[in-house]
MIDOSE-1310 file (N, C-alpha, C; in nm, 2 decimals, decimal comma, always signed):
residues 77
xxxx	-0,02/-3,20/-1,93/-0,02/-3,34/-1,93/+0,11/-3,39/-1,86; +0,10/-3,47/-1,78/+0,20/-3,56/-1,71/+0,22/-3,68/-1,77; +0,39/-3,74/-1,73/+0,41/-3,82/-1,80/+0,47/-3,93/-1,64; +0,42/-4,05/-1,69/+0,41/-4,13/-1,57/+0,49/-4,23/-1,58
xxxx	+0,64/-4,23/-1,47/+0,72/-4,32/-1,51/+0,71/-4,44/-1,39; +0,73/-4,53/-1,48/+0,68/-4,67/-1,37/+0,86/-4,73/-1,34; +0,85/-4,76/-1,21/+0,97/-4,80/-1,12/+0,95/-4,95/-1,06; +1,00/-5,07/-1,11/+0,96/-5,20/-1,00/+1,08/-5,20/-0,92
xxxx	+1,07/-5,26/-0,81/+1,18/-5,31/-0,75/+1,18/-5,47/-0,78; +1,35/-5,47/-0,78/+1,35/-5,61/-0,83/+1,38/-5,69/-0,73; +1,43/-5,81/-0,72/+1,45/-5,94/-0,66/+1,55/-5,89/-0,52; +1,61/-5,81/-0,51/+1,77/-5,79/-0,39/+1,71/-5,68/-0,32
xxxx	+1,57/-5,61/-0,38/+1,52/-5,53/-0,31/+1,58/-5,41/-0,32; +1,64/-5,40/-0,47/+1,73/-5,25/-0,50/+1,63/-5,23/-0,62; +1,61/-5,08/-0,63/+1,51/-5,01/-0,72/+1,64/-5,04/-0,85; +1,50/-5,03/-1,00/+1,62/-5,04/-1,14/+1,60/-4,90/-1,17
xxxx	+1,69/-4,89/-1,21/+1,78/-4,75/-1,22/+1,77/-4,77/-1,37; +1,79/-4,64/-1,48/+1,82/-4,65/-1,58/+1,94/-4,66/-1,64; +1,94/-4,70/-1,75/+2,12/-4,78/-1,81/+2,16/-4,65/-1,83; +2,28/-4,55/-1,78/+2,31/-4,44/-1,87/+2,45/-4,50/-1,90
xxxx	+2,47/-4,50/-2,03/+2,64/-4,48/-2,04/+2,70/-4,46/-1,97; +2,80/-4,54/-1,93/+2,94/-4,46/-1,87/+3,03/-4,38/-1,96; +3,08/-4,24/-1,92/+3,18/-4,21/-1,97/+3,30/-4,29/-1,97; +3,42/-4,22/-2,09/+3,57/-4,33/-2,05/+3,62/-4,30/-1,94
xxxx	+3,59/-4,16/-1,87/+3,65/-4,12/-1,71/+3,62/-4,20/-1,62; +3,48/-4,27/-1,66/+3,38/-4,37/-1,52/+3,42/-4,46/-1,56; +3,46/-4,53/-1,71/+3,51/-4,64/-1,71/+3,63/-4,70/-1,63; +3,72/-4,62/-1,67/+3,87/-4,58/-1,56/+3,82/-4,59/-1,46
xxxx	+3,74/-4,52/-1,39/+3,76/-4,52/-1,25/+3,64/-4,68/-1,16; +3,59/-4,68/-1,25/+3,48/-4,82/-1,22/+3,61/-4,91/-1,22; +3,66/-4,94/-1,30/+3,77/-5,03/-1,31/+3,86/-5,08/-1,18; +3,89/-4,91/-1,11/+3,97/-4,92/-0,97/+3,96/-5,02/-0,87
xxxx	+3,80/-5,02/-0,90/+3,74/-5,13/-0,80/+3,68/-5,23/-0,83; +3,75/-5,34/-0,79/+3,74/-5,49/-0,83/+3,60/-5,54/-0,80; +3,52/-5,59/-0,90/+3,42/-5,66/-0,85/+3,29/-5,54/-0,89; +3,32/-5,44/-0,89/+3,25/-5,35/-0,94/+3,17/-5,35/-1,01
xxxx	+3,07/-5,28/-1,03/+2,94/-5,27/-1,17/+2,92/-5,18/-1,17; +2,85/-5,21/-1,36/+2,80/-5,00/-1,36/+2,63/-5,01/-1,29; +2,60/-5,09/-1,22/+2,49/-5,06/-1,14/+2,53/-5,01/-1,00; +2,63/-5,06/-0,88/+2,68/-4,99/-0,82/+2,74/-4,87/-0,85
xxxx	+2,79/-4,81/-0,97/+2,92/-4,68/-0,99/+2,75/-4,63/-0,98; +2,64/-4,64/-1,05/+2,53/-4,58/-1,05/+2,41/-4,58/-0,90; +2,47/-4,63/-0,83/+2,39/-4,65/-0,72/+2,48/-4,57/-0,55; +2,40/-4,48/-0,51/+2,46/-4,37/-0,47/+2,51/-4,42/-0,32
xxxx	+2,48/-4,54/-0,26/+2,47/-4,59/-0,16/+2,62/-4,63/-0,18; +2,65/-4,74/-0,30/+2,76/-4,79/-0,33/+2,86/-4,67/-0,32; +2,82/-4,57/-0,37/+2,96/-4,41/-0,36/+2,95/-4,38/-0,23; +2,88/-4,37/-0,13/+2,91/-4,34/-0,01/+3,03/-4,47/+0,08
xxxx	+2,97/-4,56/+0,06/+3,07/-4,66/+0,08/+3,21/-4,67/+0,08; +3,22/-4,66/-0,07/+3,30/-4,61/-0,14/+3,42/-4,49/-0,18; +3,37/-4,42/-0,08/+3,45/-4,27/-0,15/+3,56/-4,26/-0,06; +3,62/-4,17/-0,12/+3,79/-4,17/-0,06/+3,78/-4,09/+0,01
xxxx	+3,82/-4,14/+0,13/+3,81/-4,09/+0,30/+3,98/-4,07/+0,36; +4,06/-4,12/+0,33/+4,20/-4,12/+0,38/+4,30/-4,08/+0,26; +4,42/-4,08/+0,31/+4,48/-4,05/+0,22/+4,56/-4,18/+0,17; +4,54/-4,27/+0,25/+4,62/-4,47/+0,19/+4,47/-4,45/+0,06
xxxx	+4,35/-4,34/+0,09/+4,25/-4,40/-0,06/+4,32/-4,33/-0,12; +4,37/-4,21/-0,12/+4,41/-4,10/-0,25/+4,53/-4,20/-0,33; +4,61/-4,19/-0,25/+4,69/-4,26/-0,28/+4,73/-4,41/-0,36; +4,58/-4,46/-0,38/+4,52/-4,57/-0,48/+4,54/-4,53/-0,62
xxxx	+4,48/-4,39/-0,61/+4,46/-4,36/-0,77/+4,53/-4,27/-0,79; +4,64/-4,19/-0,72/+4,72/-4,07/-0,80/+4,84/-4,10/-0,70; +4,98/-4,04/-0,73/+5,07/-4,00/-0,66/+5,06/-3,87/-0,64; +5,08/-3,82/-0,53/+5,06/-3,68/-0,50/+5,23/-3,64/-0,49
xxxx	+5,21/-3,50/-0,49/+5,38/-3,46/-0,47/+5,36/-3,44/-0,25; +5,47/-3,42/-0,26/+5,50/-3,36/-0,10/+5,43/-3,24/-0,08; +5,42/-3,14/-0,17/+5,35/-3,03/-0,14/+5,15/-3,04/-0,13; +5,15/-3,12/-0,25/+5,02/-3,17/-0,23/+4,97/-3,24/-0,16
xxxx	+5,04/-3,34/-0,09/+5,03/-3,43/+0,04/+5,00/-3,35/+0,15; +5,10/-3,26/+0,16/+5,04/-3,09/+0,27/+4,91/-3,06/+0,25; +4,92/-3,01/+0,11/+4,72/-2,98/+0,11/+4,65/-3,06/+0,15; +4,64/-3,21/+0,12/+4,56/-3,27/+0,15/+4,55/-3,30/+0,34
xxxx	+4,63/-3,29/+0,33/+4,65/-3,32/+0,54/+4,60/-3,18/+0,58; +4,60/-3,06/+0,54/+4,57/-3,01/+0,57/+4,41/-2,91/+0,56; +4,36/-3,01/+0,46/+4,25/-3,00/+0,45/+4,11/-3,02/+0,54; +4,18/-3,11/+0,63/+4,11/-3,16/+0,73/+4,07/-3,03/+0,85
x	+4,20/-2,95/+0,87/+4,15/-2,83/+0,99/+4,05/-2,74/+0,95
């Protein structure tokens, strides 16, 4: 037996997703970004957008040491 899950699209023409909890890790980090929702932190489009591409992004959410700054620059070759 199959079980048959029904999906509408709503009004902005974005599929509804189900409510999962956020962890307090996603809370923190939803937070980073202003304007934010836990429908975008759940919406995978909004994380591509979003994801930390440079190192002015790393540098948003952590201080890195000088040695780790090397890693990261040199993660790229």
């Amino acid at each position: 037996m199959t079980k048959e899950i029904l999906v509408e699209e709503n009004v902005e023409g974005q599929w509804d997703r189900p409510n999962i909890p956020l962890s307090p890790q996603e809370q923190r980090m939803l937070a980073l970004y202003p304007g934010a929702t836990h429908a975008d932190w759940e919406d995978w489009r909004w994380q591509i957008r979003n994801r930390v591409r440079t190192m002015a992004d790393i540098t948003k959410f952590m201080t890195l040491t000088a040695q780790e700054e090397k890693g990261v620059i040199g993660a790229g070759d």
